[in-house]
ZAZAVEX-126327 format. One record per residue: residue in one letter; chain; z, x, y of N, C-alpha, C, O in turn. Coordinates in steps of 0.1 Angstrom, whole numbers, plus 2048, in hexadecimal, padded with zeros to 3 digits. Example, Ala and Ser with C-alpha at 12.3 -4.5 7.8 and 13.67 -1.06 7.14 Angstrom:
BEGIN
  resn  chain  n.Z  n.X  n.Y  ca.Z  ca.X  ca.Y  c.Z  c.X  c.Y  o.Z  o.X  o.Y
     a      A  84E  884  7C7   84E   87B   7D3  84E  884  7DF  855  88E  7DF
     s      A  847  880  7EA   847   889   7F5  84F  881  800  850  886  80B
This chain:
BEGIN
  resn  chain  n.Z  n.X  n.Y  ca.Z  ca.X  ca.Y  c.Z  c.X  c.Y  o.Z  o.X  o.Y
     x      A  696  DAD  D6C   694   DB1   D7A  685  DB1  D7D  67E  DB6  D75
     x      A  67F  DAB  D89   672   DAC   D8D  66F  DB4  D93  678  DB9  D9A
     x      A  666  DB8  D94   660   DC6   D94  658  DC7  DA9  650  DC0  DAE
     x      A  65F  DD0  DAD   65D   DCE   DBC  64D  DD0  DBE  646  DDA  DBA
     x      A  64A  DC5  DC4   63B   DC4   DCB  632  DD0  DD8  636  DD1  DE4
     x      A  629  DD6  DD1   628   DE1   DDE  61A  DD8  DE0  614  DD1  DD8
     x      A  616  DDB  DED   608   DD9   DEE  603  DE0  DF5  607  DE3  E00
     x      A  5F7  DE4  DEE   5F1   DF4   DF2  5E6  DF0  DFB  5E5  DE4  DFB
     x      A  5DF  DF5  E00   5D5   DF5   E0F  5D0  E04  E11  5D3  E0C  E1A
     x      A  5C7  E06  E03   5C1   E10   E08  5AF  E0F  E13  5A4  E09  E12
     x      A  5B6  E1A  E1E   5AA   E16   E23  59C  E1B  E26  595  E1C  E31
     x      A  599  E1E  E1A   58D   E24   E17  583  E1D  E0C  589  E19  E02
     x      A  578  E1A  E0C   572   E0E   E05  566  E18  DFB  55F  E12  DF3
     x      A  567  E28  DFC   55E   E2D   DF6  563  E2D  DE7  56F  E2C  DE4
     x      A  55A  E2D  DDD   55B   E2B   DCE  565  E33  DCE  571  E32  DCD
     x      A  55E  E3E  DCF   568   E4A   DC8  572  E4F  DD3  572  E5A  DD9
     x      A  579  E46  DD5   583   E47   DE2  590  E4F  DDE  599  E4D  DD6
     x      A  58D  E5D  DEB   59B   E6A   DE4  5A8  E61  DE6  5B2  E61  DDF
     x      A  5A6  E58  DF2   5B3   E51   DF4  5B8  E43  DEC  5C3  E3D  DEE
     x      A  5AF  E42  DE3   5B3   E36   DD8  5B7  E41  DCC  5C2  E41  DC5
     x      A  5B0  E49  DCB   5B8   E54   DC0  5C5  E59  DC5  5CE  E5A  DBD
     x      A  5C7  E5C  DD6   5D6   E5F   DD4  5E1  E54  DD3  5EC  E57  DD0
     x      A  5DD  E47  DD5   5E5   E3B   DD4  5E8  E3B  DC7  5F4  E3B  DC4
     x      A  5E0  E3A  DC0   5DE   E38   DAC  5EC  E47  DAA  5F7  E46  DA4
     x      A  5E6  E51  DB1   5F4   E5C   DA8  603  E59  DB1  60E  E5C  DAC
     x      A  604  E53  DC0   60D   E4D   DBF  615  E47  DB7  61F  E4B  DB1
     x      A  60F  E39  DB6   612   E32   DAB  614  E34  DA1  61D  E2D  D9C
     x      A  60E  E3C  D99   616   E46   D8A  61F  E4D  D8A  625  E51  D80
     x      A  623  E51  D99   630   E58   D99  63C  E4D  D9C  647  E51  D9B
     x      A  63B  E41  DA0   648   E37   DA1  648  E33  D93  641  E34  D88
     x      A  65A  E2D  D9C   65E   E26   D8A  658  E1B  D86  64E  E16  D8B
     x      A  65C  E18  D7E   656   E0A   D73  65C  DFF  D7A  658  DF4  D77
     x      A  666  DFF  D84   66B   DEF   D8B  660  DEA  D9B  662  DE0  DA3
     x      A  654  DF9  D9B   64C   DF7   DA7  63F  DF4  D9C  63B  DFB  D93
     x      A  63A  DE6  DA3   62F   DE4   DA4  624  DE3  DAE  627  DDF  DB9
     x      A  617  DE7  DAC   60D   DEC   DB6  604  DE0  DB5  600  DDA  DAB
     x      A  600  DDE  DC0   5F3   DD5   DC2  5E8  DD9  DD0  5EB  DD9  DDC
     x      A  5DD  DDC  DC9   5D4   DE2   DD4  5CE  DD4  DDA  5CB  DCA  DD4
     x      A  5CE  DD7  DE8   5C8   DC5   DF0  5BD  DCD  DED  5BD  DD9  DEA
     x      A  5B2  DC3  DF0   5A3   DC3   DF1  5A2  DBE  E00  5A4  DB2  E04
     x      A  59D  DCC  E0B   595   DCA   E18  58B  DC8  E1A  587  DC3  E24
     x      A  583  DCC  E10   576   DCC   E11  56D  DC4  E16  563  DC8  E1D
     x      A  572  DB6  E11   568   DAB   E13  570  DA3  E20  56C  D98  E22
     x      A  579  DA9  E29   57C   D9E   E32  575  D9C  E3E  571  DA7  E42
     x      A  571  D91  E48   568   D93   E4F  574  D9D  E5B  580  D9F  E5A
     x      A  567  DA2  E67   572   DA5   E70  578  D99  E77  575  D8E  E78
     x      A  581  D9F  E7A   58E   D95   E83  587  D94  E90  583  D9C  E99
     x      A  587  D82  E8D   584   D7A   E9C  58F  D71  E9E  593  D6A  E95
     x      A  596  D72  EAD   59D   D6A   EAF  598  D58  EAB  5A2  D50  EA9
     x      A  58D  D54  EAB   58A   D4F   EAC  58E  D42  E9E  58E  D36  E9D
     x      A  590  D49  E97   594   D45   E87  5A4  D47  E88  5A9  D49  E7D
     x      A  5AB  D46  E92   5B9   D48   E91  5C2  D3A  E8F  5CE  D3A  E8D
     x      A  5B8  D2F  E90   5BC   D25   E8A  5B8  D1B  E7A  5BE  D12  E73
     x      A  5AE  D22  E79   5A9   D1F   E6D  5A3  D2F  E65  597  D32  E65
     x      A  5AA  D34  E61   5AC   D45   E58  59D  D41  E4C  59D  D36  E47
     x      A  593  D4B  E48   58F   D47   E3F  597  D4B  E32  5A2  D50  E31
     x      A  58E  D48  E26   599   D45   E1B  59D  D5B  E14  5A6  D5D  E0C
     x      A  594  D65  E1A   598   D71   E17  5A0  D73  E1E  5AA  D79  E1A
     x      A  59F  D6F  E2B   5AD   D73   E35  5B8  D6F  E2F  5C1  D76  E2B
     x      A  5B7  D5F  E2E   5C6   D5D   E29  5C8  D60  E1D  5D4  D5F  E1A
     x      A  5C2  D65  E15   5C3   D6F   E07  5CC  D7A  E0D  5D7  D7C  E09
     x      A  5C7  D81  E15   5D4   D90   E17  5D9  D8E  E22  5DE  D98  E27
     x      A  5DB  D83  E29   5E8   D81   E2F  5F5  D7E  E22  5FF  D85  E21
     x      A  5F2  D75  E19   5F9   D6E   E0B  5FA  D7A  E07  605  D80  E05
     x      A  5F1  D7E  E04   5F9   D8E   DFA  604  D98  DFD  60D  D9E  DF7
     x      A  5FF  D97  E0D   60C   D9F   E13  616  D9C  E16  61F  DA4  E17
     x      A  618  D8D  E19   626   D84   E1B  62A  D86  E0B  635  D8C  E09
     x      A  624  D82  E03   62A   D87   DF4  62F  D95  DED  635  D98  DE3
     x      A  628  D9E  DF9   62E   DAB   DF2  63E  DAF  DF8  645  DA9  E00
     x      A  640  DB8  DF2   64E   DBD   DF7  652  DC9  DFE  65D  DCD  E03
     x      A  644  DD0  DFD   645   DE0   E04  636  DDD  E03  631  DD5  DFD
     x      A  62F  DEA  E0E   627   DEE   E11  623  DFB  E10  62B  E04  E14
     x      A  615  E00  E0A   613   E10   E09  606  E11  E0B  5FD  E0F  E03
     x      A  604  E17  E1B   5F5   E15   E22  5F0  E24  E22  5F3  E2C  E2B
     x      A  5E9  E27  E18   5DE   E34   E14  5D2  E36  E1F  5CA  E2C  E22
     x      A  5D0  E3E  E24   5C5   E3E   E2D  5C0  E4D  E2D  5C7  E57  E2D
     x      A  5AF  E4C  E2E   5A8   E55   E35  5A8  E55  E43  5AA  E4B  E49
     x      A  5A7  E60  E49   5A4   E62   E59  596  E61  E5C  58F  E69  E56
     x      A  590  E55  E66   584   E55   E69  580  E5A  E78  586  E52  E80
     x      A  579  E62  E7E   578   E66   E8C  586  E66  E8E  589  E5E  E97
     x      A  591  E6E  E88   5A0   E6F   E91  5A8  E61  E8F  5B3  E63  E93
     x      A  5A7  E57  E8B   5AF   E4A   E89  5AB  E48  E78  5A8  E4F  E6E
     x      A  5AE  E39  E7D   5AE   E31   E73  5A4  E2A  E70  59D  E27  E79
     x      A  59E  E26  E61   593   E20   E5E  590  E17  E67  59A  E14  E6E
     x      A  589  E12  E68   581   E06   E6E  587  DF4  E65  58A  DE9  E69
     x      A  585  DF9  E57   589   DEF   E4E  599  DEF  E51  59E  DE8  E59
     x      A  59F  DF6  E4B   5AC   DF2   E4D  5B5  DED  E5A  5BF  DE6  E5B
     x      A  5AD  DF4  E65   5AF   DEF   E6C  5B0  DDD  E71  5B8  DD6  E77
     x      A  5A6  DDC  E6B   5A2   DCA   E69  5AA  DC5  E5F  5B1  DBC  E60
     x      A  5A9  DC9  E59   5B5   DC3   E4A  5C0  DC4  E54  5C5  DBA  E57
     x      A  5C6  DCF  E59   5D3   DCB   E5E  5D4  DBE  E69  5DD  DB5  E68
     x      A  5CA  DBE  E72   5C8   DB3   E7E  5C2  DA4  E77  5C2  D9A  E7D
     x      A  5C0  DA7  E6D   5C0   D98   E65  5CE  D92  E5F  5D0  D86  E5E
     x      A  5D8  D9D  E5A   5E2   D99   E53  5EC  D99  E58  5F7  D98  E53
     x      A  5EA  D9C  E67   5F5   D9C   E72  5F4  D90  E7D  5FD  D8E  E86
     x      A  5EA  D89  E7C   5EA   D81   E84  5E3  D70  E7E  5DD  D6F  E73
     x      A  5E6  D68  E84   5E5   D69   E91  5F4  D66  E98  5FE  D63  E91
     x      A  5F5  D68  EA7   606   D6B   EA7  611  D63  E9E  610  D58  E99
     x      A  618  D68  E9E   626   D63   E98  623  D61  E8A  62B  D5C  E83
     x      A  619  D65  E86   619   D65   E71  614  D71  E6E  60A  D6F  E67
     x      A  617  D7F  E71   619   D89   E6D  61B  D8C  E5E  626  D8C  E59
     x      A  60F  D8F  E57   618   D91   E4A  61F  DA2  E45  625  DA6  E3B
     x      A  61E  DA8  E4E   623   DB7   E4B  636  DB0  E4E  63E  DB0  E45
     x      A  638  DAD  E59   643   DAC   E60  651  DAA  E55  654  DA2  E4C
     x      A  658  DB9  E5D   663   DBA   E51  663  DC4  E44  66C  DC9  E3D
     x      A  654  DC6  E42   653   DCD   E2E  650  DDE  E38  649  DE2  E41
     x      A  65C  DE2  E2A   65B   DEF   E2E  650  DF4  E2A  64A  DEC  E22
     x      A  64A  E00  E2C   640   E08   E2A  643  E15  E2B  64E  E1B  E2F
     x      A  631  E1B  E26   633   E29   E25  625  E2A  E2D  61E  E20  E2E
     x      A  622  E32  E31   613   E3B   E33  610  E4A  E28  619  E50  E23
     x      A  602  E4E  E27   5FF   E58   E24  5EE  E5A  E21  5E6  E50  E1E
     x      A  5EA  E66  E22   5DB   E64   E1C  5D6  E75  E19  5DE  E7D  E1D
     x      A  5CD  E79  E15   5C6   E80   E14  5B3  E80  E16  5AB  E76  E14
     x      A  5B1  E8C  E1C   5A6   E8E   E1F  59C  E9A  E1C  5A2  EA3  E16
     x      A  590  E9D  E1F   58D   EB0   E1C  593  EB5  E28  599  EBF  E25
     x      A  594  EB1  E35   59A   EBA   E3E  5A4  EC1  E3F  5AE  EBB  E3B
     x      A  5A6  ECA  E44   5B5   ED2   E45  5BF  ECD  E4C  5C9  ED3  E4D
     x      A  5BE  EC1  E53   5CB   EBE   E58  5CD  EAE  E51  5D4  EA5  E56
     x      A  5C5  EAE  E44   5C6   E9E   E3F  5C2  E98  E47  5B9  E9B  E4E
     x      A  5CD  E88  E48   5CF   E7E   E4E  5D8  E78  E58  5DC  E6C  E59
     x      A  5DA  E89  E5F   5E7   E82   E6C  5E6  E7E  E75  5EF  E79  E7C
     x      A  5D8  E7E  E79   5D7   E75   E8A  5D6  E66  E81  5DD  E5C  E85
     x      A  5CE  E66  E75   5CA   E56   E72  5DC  E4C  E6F  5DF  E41  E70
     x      A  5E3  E56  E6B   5F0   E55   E64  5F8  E4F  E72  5FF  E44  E73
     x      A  5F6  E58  E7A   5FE   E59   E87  5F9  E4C  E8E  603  E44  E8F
     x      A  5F0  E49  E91   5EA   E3A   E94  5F0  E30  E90  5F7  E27  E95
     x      A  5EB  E37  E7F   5F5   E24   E73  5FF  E23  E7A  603  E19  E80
     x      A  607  E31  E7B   619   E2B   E7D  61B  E26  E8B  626  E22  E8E
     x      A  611  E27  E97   614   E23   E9E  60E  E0E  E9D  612  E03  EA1
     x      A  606  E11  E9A   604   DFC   E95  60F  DF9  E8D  616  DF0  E92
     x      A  614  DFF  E82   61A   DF9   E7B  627  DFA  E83  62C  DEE  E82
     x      A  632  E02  E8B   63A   E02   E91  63A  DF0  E99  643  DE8  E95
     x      A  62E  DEB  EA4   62F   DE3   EA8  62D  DD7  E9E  632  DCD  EA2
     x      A  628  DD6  E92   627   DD0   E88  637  DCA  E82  639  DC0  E7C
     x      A  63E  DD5  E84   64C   DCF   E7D  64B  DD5  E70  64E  DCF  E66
     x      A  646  DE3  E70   645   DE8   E63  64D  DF2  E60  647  DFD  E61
     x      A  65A  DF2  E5B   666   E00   E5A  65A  E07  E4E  656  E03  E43
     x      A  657  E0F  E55   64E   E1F   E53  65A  E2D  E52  663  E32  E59
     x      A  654  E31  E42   65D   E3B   E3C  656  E49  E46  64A  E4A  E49
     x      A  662  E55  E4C   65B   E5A   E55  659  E64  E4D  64E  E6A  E50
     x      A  661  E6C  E41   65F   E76   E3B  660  E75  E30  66B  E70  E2D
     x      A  657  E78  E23   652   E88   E28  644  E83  E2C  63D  E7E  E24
     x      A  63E  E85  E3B   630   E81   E3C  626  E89  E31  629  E95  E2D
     x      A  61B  E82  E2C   616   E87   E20  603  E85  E28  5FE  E7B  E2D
     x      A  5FD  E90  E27   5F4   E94   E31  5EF  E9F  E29  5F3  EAA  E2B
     x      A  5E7  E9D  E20   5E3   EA3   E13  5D4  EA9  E17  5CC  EA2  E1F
     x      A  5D0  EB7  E11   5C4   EB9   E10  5B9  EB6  E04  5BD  EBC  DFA
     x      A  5AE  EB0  E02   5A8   EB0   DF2  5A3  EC0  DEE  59C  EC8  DF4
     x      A  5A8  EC1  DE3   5A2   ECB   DDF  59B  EC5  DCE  5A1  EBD  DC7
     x      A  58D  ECB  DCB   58C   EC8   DC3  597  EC9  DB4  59C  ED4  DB2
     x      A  599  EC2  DAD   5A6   EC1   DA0  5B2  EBE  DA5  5BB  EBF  D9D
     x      A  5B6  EB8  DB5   5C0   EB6   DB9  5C4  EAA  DB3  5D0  EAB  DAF
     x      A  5BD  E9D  DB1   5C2   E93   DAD  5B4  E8F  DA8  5AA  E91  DAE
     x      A  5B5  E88  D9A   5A7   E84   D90  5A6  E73  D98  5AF  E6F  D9F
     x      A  59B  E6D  D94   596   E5E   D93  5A3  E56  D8F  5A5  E4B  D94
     x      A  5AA  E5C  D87   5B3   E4F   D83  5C5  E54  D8B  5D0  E4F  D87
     x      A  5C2  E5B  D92   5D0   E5E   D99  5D9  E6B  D90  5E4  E6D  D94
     x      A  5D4  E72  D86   5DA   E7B   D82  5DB  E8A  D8B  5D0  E8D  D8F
     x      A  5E5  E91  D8D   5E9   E97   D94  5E7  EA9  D90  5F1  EAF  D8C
     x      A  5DC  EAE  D91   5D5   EB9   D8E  5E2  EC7  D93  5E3  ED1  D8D
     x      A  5E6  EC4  D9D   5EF   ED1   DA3  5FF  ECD  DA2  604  EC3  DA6
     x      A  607  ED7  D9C   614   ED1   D99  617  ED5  DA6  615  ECA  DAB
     x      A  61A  EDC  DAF   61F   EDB   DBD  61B  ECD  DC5  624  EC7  DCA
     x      A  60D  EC8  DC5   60C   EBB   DC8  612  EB1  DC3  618  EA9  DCA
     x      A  613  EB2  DB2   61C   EA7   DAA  62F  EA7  DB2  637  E9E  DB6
     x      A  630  EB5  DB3   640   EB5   DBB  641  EAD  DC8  649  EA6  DCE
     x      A  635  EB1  DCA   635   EAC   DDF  638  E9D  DDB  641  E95  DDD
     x      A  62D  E9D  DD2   62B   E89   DD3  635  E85  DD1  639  E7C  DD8
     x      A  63E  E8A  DC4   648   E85   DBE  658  E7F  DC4  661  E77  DC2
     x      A  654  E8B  DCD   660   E88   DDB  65F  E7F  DE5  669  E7A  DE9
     x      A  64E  E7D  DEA   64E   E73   DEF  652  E69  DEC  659  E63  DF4
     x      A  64E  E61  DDD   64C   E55   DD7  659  E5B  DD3  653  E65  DD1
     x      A  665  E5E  DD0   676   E5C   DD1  678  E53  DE2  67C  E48  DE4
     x      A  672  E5D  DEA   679   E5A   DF7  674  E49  DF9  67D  E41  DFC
     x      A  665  E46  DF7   660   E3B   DF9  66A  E31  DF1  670  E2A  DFA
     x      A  66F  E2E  DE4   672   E29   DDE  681  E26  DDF  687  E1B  DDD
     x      A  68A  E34  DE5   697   E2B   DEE  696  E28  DFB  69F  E21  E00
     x      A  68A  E2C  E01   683   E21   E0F  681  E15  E0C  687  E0C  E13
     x      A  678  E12  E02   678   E00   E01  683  DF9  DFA  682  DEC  DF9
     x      A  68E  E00  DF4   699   DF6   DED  6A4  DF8  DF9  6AF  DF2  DF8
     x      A  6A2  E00  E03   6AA   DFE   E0D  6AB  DF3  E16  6B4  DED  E1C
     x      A  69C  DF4  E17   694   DE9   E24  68E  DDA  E20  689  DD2  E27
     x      A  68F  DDA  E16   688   DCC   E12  68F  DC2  E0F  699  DC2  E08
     x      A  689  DB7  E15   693   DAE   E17  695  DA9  E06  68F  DB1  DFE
     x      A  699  DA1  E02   69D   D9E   DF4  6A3  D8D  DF1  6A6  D89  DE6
């Protein structure tokens, strides 16, 4: 059996990024038939219509990745109340130009953590509203809107608080009969 394709879109570019650590302890909590692949935003230029007929060769790199994946799981910091600036562009690159959408159809999830006390629910609340017109079946619960505490989750995604490991754990169930429900096959 082949092992279902996620592709991750974390969107935060800082080294020690809390929201690439909570993607990494996601991911240690699914089973062994989900595989994870983090796109690389980093290096794409911003989105000009202007290249909508000739894509350069990073663009068409994660449009291809995401037509190849099978589910979607978009990690985000809240920047000023939204959404990153980068991810934002990664999505407007891999959604367009019209009618070659590569989100369109793959289920997804949202979630992120931050130091602030209300997480990441305005930036969260944004994604799901792009990704709604995207054609993106978005898991609605359990929303996961995490605070950092120091020892909450290490560098490599290990999960310092077992009430956290529970929360997570439930999510990544619910996520996982979200994408074998929704994906096309």
């Amino acid at each position: 059996m082949s092992k279902i394709r996620v592709a991750v879109l974390v969107g935060s570019l800082r080294k020690d990024s809390f929201n690439r650590q909570l993607a990494r302890a996601v991911e240690k909590l699914a089973p062994d038939d989900f595989g994870f692949e983090h796109l690389r935003i980093d290096n794409l230029p911003l989105y000009d219509q202007d290249f909508d007929g000739d894509y350069p060769a990073e663009c068409k790199r994660l449009k291809q990745e995401i037509a190849a994946a099978d589910a979607l799981l978009f990690v985000t910091p809240e920047y000023n109340r939204s959404i990153p600036g980068v991810l934002k562009n990664a999505i407007d690159i891999a959604s367009r130009p019209w009618g070659t959408n590569s989100f369109a159809g793959k289920p997804g999830a949202v979630l992120g953590i931050s130091v602030g006390s209300t997480g990441t629910a305005l930036a969260q609340q944004h994604l799901r509203n792009v990704l709604a017109y995207l054609d993106v079946p978005t898991l609605g619960q359990p929303e996961v809107f995490i605070q950092h505490k120091e020892g909450l989750i290490d560098a490599e995604g290990n999960i310092g608080v077992e009430n956290t490991r529970t929360f997570l754990q439930g999510f990544v169930d619910r996520y996982v009969a979200w994408v074998k429900l929704h994906r096309k096959k």
